[in-house]
C-alpha positions as CSV (number, residue, x, y, z in Angstrom):
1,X,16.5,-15.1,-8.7
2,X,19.0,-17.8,-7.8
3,X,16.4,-20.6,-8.7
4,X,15.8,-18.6,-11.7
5,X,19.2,-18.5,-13.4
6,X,20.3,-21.9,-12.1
7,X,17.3,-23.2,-14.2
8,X,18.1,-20.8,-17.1
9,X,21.5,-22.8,-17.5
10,X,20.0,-26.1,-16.3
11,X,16.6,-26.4,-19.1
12,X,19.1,-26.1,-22.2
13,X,21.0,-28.7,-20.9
14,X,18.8,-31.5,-19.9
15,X,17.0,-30.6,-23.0
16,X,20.1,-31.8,-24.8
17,X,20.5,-34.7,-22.8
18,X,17.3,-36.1,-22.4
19,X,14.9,-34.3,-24.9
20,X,12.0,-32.3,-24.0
21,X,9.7,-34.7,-22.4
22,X,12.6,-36.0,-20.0
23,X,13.8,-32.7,-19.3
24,X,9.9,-32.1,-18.0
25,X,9.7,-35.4,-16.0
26,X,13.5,-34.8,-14.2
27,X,12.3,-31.1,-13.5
28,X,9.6,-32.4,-11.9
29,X,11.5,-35.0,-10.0
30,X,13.8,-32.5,-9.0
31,X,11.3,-30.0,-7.2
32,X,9.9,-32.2,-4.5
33,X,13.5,-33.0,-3.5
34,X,14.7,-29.6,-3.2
35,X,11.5,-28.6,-1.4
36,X,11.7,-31.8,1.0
37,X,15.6,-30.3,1.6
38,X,14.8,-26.9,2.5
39,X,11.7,-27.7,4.4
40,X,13.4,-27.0,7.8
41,X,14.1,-23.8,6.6
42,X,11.1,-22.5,5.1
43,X,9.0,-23.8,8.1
44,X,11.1,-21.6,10.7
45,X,11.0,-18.7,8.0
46,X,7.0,-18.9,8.1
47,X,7.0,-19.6,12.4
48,X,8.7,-16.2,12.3
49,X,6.7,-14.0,9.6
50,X,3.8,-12.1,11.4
51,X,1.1,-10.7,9.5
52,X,0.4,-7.0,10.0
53,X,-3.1,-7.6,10.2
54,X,-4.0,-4.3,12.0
55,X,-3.2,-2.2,9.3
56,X,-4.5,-4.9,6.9
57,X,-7.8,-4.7,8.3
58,X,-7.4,-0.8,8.2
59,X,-6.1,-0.7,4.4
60,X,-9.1,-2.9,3.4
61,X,-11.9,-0.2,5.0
62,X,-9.8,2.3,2.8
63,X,-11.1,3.1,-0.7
64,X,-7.7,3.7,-2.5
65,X,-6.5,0.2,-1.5
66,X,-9.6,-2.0,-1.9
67,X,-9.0,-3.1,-5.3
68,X,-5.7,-4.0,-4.3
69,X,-4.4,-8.4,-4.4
70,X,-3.7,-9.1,-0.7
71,X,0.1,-9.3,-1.3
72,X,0.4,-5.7,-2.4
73,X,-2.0,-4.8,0.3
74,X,0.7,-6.8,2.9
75,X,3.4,-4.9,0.9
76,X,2.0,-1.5,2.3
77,X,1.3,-2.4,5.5
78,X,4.8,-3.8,6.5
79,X,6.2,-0.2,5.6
80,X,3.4,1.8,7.1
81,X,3.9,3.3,10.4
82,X,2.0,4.3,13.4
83,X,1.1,7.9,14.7
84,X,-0.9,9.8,17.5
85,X,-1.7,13.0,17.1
86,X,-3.4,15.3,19.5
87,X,-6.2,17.5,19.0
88,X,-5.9,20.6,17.8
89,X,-2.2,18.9,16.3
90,X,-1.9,19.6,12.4
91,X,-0.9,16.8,10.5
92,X,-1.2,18.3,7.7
93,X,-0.7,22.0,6.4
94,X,-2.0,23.5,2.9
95,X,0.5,24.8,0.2
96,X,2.6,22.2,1.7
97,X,4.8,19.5,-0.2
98,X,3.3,16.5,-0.1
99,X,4.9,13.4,1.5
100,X,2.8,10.9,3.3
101,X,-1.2,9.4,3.0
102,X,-2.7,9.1,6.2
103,X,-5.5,6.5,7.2
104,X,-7.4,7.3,10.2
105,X,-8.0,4.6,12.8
106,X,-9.3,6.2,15.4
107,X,-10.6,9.5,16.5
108,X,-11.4,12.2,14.1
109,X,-9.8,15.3,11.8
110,X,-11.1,18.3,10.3
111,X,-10.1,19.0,6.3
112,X,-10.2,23.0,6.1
113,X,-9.1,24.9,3.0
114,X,-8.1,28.6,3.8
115,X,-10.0,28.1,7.0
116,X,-12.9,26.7,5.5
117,X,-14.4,23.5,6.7
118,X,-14.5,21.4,3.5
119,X,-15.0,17.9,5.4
120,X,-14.4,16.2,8.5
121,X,-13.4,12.1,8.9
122,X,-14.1,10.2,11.7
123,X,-14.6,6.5,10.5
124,X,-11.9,4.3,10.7
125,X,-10.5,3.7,7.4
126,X,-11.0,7.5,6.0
127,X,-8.0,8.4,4.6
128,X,-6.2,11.9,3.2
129,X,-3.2,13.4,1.4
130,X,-4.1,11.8,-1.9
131,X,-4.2,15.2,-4.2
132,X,-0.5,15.8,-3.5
133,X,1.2,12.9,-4.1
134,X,-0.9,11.5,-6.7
135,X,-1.2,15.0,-8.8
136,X,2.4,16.0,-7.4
137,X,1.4,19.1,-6.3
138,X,1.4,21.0,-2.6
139,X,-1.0,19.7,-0.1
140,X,-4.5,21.3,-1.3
141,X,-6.0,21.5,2.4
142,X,-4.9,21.6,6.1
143,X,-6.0,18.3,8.2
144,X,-6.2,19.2,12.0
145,X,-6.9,16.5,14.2
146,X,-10.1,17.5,16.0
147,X,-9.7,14.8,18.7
148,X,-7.1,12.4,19.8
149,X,-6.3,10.8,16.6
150,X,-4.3,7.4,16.0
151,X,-3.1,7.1,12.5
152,X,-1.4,4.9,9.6
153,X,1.0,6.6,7.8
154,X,2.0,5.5,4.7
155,X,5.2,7.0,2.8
156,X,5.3,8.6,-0.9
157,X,7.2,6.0,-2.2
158,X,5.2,2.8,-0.9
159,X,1.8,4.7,-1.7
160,X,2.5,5.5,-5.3
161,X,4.0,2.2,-6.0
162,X,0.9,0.3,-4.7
163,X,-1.9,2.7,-6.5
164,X,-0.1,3.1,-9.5
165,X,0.9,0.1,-9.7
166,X,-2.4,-1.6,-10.1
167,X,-5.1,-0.9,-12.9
168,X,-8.0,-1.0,-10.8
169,X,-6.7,0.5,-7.3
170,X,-5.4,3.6,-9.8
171,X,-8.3,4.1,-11.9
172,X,-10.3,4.6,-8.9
173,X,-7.5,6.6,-6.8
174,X,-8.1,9.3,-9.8
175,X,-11.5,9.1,-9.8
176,X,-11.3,10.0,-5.8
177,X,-9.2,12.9,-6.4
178,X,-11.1,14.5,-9.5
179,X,-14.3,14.1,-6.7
180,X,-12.8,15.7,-4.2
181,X,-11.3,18.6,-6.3
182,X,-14.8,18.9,-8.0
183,X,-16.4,19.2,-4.5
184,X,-14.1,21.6,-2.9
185,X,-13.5,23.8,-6.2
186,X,-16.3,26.6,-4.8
187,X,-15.1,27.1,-2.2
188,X,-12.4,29.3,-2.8
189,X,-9.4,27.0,-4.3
């Protein structure tokens, strides 16, 4: 942002000073300088960053945030979190709010509606919790974890930015959840 309004004030003036075409030329001569200054920097900034790849790999098997550009992909992942659940453990309960998307990574979980099996997930990748948070409405389902279960959790507020957010990863997100409601809409919801 600094970079930004520094060359906001800068442009108009070497415009004036040297016209157009110099103003082009010294802004070019200007970046490899400042890079070659800060390089120090920006090397130990990168030595330190570490990837999330675990949950990167995960999020990529998940069909909500395959159409997603890597850097909004990396943008989840650095504010998901870890869980283990045990079975028999509800993660999730029907009628209520919804607040997190879960991707399974290992193990399995049962989706029931009033007691009703609708589905059970076991592959790494599956993920639930969509309906409520994309729909804003209470959970639709109870998720029970019918094993040992490890699992991603992502927040509301990172999950809606990233599917909503993005054209493709949305359109698709709604075509999930009108699926899944047209699925499960016999048996007694």
């Amino acid at each position: 942002m600094a970079g930004l309004a520094v060359g906001a004030f800068l442009v108009p003036v070497f415009v004036s000073l040297v016209g157009l075409l110099g103003a082009i030329v010294l802004a070019a001569a200007l970046l490899p300088v400042a890079v070659g200054l800060t390089w120090s920097r920006l090397a130990a900034l990168d030595r330190r960053a570490i990837a999330p790849v675990r949950e990167l790999e995960l999020l990529r098997r998940t069909a909500l945030f395959r159409p997603l550009p890597i850097p909004q992909l990396e943008a989840v992942a650095r504010r998901a979190s870890w869980v283990t659940v045990s079975a028999g453990q509800a993660i999730i309960r029907e009628r209520e709010p919804g607040d997190r998307f879960y991707v399974l990574a290992s193990g399995a979980v049962k989706v029931e509606r009033d007691g009703a099996l609708l589905r059970e997930l076991a592959s790494p990748g599956d993920g639930f919790g969509e309906i409520a948070l994309l729909r804003d409405v209470p959970r639709t389902a109870t998720v029970t974890a019918s094993m040992d279960s490890e699992l991603l959790v992502i927040e509301r507020g990172p999950f809606l930015a990233a599917v909503t957010g993005h054209p493709d990863a949305f359109a698709s997100a709604q075509r999930q959840v009108a699926d899944l409601v047209n699925d499960t809409a016999g048996l007694g919801g």
